[in-house]
C-alpha positions as CSV (number, residue, x, y, z in Angstrom):
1,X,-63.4,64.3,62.9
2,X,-65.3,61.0,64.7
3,X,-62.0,60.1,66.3
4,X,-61.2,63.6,67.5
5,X,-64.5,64.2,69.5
6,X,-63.8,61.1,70.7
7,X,-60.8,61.6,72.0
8,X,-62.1,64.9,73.8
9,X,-64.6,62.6,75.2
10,X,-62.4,60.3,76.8
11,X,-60.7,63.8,78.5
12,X,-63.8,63.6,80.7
13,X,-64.3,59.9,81.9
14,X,-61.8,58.2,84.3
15,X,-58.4,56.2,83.6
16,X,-59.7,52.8,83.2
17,X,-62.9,53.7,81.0
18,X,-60.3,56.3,79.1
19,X,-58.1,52.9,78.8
20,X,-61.2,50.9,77.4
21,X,-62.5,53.5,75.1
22,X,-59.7,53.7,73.4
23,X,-58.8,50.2,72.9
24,X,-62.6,50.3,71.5
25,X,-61.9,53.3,68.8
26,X,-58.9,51.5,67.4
27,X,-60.7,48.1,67.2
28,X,-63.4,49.9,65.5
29,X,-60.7,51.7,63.5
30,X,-59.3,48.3,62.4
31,X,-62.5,46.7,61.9
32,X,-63.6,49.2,59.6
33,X,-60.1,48.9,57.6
34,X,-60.5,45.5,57.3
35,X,-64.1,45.4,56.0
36,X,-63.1,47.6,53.4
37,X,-60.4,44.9,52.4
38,X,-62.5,42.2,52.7
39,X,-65.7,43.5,51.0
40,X,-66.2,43.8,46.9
41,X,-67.6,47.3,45.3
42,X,-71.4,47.2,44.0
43,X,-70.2,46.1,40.6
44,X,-67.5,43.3,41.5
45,X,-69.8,41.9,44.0
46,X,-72.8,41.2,41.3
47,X,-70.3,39.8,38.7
48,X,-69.2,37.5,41.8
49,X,-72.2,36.6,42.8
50,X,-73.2,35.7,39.2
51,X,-70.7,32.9,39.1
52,X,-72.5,31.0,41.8
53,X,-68.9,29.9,43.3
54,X,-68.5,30.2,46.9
55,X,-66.7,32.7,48.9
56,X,-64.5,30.3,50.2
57,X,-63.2,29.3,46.7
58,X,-61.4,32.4,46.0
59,X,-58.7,33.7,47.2
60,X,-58.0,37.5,46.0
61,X,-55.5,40.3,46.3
62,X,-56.1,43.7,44.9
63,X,-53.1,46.5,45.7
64,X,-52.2,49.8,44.5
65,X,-48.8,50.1,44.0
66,X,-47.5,52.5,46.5
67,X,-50.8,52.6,47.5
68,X,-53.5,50.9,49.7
69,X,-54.5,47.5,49.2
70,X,-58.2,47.4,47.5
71,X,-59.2,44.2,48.4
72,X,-58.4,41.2,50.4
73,X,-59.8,37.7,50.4
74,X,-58.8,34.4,51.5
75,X,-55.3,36.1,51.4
76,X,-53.9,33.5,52.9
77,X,-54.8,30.1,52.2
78,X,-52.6,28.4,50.0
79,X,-54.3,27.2,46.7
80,X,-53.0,25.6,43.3
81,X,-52.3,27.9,41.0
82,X,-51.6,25.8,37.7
83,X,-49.2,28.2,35.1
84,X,-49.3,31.3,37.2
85,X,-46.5,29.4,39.3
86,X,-44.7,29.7,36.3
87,X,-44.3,33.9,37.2
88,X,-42.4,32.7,40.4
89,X,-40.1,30.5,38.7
90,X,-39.4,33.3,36.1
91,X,-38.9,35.8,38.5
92,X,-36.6,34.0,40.7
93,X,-34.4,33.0,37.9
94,X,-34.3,36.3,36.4
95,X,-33.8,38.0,40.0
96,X,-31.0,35.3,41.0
97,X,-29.4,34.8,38.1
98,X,-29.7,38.2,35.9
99,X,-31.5,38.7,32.6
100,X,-27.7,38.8,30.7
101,X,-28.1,35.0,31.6
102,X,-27.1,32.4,29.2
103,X,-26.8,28.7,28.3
104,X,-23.9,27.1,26.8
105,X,-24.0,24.1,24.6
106,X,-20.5,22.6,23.8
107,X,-18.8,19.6,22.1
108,X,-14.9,18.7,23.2
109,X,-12.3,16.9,22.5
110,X,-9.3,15.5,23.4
111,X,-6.8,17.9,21.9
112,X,-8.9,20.3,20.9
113,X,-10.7,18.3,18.0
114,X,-7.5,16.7,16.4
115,X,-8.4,14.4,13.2
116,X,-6.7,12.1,11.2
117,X,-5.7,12.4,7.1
118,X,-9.5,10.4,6.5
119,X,-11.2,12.8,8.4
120,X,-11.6,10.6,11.3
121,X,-11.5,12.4,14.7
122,X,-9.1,10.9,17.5
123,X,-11.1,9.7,20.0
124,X,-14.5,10.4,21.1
125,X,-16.7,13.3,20.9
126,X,-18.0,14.7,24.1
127,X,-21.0,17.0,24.1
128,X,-21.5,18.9,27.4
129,X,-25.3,19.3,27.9
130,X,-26.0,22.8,29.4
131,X,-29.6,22.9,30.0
132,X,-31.0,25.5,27.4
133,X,-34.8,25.4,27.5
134,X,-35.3,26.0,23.6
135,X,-32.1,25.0,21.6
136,X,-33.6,24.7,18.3
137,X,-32.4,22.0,15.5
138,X,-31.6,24.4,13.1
139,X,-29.0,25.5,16.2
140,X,-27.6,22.1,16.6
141,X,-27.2,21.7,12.7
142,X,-25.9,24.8,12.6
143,X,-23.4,23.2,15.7
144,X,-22.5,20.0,13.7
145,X,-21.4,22.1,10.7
146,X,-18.5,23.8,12.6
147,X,-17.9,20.5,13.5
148,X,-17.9,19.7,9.5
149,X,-16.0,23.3,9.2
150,X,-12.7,22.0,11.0
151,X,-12.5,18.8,9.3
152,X,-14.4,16.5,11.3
153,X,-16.0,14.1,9.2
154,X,-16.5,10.2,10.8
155,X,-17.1,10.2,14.6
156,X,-16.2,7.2,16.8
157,X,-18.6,7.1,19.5
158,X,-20.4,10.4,20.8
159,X,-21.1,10.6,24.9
160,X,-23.5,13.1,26.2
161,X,-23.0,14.3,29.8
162,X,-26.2,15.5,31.0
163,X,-25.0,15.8,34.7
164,X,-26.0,19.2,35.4
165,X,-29.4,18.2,36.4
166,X,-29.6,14.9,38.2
167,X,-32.5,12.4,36.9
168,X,-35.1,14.4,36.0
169,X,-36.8,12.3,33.9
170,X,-40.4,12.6,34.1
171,X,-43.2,10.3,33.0
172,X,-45.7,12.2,29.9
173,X,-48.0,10.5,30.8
174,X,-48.2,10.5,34.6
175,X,-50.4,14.1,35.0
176,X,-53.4,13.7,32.8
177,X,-52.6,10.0,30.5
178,X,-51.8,12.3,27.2
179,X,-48.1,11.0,27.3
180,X,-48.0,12.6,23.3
181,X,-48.7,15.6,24.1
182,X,-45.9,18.5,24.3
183,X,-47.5,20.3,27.6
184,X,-46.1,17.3,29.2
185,X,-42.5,17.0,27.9
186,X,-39.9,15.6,30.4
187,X,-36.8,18.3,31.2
188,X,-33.8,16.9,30.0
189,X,-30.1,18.8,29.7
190,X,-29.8,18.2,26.1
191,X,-33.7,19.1,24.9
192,X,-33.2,20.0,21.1
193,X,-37.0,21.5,19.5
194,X,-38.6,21.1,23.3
195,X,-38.8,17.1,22.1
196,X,-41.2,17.6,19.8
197,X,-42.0,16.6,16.3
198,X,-44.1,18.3,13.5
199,X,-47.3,16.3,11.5
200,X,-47.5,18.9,8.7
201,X,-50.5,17.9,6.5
202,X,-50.9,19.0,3.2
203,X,-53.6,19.2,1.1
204,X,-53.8,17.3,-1.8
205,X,-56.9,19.0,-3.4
206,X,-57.2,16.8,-6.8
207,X,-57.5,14.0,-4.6
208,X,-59.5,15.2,-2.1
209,X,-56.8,13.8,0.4
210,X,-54.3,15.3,2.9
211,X,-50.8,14.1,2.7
212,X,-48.9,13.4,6.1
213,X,-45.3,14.7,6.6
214,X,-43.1,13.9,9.5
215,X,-40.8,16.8,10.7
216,X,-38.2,16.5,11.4
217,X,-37.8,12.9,9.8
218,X,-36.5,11.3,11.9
219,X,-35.6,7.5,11.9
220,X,-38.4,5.0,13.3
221,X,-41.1,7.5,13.4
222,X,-43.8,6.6,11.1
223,X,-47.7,8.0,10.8
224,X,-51.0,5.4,10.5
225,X,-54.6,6.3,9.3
226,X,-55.9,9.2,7.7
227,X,-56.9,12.3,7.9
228,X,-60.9,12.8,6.4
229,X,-61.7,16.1,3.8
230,X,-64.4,17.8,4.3
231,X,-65.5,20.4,1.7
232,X,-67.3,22.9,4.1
233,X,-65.4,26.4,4.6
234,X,-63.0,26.5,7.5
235,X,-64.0,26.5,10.6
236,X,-61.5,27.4,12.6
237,X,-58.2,24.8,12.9
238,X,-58.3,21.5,12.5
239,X,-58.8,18.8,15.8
240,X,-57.4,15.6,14.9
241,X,-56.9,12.5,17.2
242,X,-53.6,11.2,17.7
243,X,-52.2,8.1,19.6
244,X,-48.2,7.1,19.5
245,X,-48.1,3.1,20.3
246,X,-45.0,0.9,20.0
247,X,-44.3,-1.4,17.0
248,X,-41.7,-4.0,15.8
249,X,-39.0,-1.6,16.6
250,X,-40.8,1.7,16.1
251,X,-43.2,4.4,16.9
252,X,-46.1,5.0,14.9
253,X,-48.2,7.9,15.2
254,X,-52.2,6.7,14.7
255,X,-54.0,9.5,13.4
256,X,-57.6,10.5,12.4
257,X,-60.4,12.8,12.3
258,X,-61.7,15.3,9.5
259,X,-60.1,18.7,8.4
260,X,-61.7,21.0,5.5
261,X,-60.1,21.2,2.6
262,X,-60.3,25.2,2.7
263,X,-57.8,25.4,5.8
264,X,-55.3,24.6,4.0
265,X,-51.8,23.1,5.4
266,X,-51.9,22.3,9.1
267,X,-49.5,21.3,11.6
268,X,-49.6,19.5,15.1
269,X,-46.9,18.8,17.5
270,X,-46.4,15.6,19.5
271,X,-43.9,13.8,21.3
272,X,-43.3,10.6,20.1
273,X,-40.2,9.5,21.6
274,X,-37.9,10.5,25.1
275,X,-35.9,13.5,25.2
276,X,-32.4,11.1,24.9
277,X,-33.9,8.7,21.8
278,X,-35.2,11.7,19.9
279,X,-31.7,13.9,20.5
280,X,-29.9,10.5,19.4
281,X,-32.0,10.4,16.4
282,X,-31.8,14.2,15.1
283,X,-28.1,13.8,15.9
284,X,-27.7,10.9,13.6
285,X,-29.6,12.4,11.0
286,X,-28.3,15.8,10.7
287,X,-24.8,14.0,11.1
288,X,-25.6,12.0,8.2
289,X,-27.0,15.3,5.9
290,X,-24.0,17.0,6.3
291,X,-21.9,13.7,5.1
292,X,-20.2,12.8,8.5
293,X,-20.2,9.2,10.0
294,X,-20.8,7.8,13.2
295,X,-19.5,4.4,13.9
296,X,-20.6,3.4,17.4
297,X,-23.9,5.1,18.1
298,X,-24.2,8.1,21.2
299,X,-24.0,7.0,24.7
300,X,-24.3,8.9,28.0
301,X,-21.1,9.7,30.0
302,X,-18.9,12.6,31.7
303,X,-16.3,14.8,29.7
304,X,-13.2,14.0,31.0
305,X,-11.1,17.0,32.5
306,X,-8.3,17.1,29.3
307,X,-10.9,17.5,27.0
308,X,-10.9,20.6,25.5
309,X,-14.3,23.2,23.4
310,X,-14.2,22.3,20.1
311,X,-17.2,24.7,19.3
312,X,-20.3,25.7,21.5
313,X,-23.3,28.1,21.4
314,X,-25.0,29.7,23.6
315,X,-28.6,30.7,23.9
316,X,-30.6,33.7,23.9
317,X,-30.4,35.6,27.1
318,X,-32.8,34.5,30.1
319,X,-34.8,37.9,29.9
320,X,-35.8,37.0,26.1
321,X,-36.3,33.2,27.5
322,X,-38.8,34.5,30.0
323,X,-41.0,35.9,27.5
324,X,-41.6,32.6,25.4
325,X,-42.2,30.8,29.0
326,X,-44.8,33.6,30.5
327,X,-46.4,34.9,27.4
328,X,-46.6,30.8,26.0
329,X,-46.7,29.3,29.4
330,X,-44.1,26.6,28.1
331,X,-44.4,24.0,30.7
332,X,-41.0,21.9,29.8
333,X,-39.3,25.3,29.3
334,X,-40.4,26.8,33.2
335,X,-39.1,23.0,34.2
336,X,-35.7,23.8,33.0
337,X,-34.8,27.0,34.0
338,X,-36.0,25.7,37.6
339,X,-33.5,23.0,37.6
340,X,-31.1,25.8,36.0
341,X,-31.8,28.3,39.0
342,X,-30.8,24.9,41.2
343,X,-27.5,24.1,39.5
344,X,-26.4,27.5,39.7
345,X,-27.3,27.7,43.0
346,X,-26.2,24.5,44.1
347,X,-24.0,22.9,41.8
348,X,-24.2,20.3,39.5
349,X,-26.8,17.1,39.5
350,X,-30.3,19.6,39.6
351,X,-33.8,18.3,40.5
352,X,-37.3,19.9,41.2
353,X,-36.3,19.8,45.2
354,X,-32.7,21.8,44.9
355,X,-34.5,24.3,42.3
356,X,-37.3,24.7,44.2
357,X,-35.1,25.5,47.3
358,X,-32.7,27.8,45.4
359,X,-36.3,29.8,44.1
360,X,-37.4,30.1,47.4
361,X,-34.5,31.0,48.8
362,X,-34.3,33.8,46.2
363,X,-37.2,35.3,47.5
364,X,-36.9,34.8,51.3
365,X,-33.8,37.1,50.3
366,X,-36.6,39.7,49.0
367,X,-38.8,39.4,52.4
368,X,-41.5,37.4,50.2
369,X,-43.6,36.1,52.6
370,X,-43.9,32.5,51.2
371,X,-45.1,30.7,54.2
372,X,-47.5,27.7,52.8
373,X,-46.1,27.3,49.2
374,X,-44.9,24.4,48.0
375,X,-42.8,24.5,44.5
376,X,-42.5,21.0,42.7
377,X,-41.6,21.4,39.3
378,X,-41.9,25.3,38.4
379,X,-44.4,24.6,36.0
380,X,-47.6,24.6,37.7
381,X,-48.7,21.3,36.0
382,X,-49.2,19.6,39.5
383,X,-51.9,18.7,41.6
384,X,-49.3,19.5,44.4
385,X,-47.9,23.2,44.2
386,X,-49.4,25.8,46.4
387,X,-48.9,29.5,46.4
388,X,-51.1,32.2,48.2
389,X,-52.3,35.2,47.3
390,X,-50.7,36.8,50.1
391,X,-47.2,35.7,49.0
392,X,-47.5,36.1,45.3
393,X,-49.3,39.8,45.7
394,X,-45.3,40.4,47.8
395,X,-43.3,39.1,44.9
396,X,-45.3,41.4,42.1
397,X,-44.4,43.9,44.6
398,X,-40.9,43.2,45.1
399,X,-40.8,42.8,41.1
400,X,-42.2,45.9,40.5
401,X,-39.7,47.6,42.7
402,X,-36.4,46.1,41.6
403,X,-34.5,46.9,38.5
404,X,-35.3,43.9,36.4
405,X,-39.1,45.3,36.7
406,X,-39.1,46.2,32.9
407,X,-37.7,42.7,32.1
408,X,-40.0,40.6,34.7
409,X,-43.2,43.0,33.0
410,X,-42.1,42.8,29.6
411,X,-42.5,38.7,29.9
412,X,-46.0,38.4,30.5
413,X,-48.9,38.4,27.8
414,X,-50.7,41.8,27.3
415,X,-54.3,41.7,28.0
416,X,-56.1,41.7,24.3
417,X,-52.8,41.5,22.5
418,X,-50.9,38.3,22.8
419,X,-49.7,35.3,24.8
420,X,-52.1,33.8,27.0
421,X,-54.8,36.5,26.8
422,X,-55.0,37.9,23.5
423,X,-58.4,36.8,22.5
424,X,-59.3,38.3,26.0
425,X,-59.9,42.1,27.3
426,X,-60.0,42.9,24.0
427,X,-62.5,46.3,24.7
428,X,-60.2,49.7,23.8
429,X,-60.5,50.6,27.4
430,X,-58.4,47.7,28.5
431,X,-56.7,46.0,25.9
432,X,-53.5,46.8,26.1
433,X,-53.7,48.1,29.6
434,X,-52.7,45.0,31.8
435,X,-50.0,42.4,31.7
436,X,-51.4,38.9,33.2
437,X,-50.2,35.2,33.3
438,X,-53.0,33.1,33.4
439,X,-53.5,29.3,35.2
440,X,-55.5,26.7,34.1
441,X,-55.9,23.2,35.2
442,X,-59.2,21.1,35.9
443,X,-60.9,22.5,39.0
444,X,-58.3,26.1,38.8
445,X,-58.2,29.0,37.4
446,X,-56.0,31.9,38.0
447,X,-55.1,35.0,37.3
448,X,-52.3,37.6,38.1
449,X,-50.3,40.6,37.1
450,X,-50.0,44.1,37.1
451,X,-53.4,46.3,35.8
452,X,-52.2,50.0,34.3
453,X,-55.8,52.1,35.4
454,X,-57.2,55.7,33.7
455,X,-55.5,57.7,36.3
456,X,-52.1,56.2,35.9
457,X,-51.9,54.4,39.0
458,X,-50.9,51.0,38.3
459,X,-52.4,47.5,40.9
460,X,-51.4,44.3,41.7
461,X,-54.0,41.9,41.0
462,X,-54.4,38.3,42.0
463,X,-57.2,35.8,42.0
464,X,-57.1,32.1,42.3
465,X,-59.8,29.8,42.9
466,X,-59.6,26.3,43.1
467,X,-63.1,24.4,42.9
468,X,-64.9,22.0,40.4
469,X,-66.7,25.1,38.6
470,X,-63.8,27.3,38.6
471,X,-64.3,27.8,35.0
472,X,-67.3,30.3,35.5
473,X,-64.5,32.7,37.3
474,X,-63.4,34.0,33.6
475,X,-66.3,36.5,33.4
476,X,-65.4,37.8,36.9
477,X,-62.0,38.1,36.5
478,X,-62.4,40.0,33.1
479,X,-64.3,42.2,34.7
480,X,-61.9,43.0,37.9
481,X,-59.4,43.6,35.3
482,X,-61.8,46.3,33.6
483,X,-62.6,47.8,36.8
484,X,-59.2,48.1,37.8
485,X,-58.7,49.8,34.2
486,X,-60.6,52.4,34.7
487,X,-59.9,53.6,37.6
């Protein structure tokens, strides 16, 4: 009704002060649009003011889906974003290479496997590393008996071609000097149990004692120091200290701290040798289990072109792959399947730069504006990668609008129900009502996803702030998500 009298107004004045009074409505027209992007409601405001952060540390993207964008700050700068990069590798491997997507893991040999009266296969084995992000032991024992299954008993020499991806071999302990930890697992083309292996303690409740069990046991792997009992009730699971150091020829685990007896049997996971040593290892082993022989020891090559499949398995399909990386935010795993996305893309010999090309190129395809990002390893554990608001708020919308929505949705944790938030938004007027990847490094936190609210509309949502007290940004974000919720 303002902009109508308006107009009639202008009717009455000259050309060149109708000229300027209308460039001044739609300025003020604009301006006002853009306030209302830029400024928080009553409630979001005073839960942002609470957290004492400045304005300048957010950056924050609220849209309606098929609907008018809510809120709009610091759209554009590009910020780290820790795991929620994870959402772009996942989508851009899921968009450019289709959730039927799969892995293949395969042994050849020259004639198809062909073995001698002993047993004894003629030449070498060749094992043709395909990249799969979670190939579980039990699936390469379960490999090496079809091996056993067509008569193949004492192996010469084994050679591993890992030549889809290039040399990706990362350093554990390069990020944050916690080289034992699994968060910071090197990508590899033959990764067998994401390189990890098991301390299972059991309690030994007549001696007061817990008992220290190596899984799987592998070869030169052994555990020092012990593990205190307490008698008081649980509290919660056990925090031990570990540290894997080098000695006379093998790795020992140093271990200590205090666990109550009344938690009973308790596990941790830690990397304790390289991706190659520890596939060489759990290769020997299960080798020897199943009663086959290995003369001269696994060694990295190329299978030759008159090699043929002797037997092979693939993985689980990307879309179910997705899940375990989003809803787990699986650092090694999101590593892989960028370097995947590059080989398929590019061909053979993969690193960080041809996968982060191929993912970007995915979603220039998809009009995502991704001016200002910077991919490095897929992961988010970096210092280095960038995203902005701006740009990840167009791929949740170019997400929502393709086909593979329900699988890209389906990956992320549910708020109050598992993955990454399921001790959070927990309230019955939310939980359940958002799916979210969350992002957290030292001086970030960040949060994105799609929010379901009362009415049925569903919103983009994402927030990222980088600064040295980004943790007080929980509370905030929890409540956005609420608000959004009940709208």
């Amino acid at each position: 009704m303002l902009a109508s009298r308006q107009w009639l107004s202008c009717l009455k004045i000259g050309r060149s002060q109708y000229t300027r009074a209308m460039i001044g409505i739609i300025a003020g027209l604009f301006t006002v649009q853009a306030s209302a992007q830029s400024s928080l409601p009553a409630d979001l405001e005073k839960s942002w003011r609470a957290t004492r952060l400045p304005d300048s540390a957010i950056s924050l993207v609220v849209q309606e889906i098929n609907g008018p964008r809510l809120i709009s700050l610091n759209a554009s700068e590009p910020r780290n974003p820790a795991s929620v990069m994870k959402m772009v590798t996942t989508w851009a491997a899921l968009s450019g290479l289709g959730p039927d997507y799969t892995w293949r893991t395969a042994f050849h040999a020259k004639g198809g496997g062909q073995v001698d009266a002993q047993g004894s296969l003629i030449g070498p084995l060749y094992l043709k590393a395909g990249g799969d992000p979670l190939l579980t032991i039990e699936e390469l024992w379960g490999l090496l008996r079809e091996l056993r299954l067509r008569g193949i008993k004492n192996l010469g020499q084994v050679v591993v071609d890992r030549s889809r991806f290039g040399r990706v071999t990362t350093d554990p302990g390069e990020f944050d000097a916690a080289p034992d930890r699994p968060y910071n697992a090197s990508p590899d083309a033959m990764m067998v149990g994401l390189g990890a292996v098991r301390l299972l303690f059991q309690p030994d409740r007549q001696a007061r004692k817990w008992v220290p069990i190596i899984d799987p046991p592998l070869q030169g792997i052994r555990i020092n120091g012990d593990i205190k009992w307490s008698n008081v009730a649980c509290p919660g699971s056990p925090s031990i200290a570990t540290q894997v150091v080098p000695a006379g020829g093998n790795m020992v685990v140093n271990v200590s701290g205090t666990a109550a007896g009344s938690c009973g049997e308790f596990s941790v996971y830690r990397l304790a040798l390289s991706q190659p040593e520890y596939f060489a290892a759990l290769f020997q082993m299960l080798w020897k289990e199943l009663g086959g022989t290995l003369a001269k020891g696994i060694i990295e090559g190329k299978v030759p072109s008159n090699a043929e499949p002797v037997v092979w398995h693939d993985s689980e399909s990307l879309a179910d792959t997705i899940r375990r990386i989003n809803k787990q935010s699986n650092n090694v795993m999101a590593r892989t399947l960028l370097l995947t996305l590059g080989a398929e893309r590019t061909g053979a010999g993969a690193t960080p730069a041809t996968g982060a090309a191929a993912a970007l190129a995915v979603l220039n395809e998809q009009n995502v504006n991704t001016r200002g990002w910077v991919l490095d390893n897929g992961a988010g554990l970096s210092r280095e990668g960038r995203l902005t608001a701006e740009g990840l708020s167009d791929m949740l919308n170019a997400a929502w609008r393709s086909p593979l929505m329900p699988e890209f949705v389906s990956s992320l944790a549910i708020s109050g129900i598992d993955g990454t938030v399921r001790r959070r938004l927990r309230a019955d007027e939310v939980k359940g009502m958002a799916h979210l990847k969350t992002g957290t490094l030292r001086n970030v936190r960040a949060l994105a996803g799609y929010v379901l609210g009362a009415s049925g509309k569903r919103y983009i949502l994402v927030s990222i702030v980088n600064d040295e007290r980004s943790t007080a940004v929980r509370a905030f974000d929890d409540t956005l998500v609420s608000w959004l919720a009940a709208r």
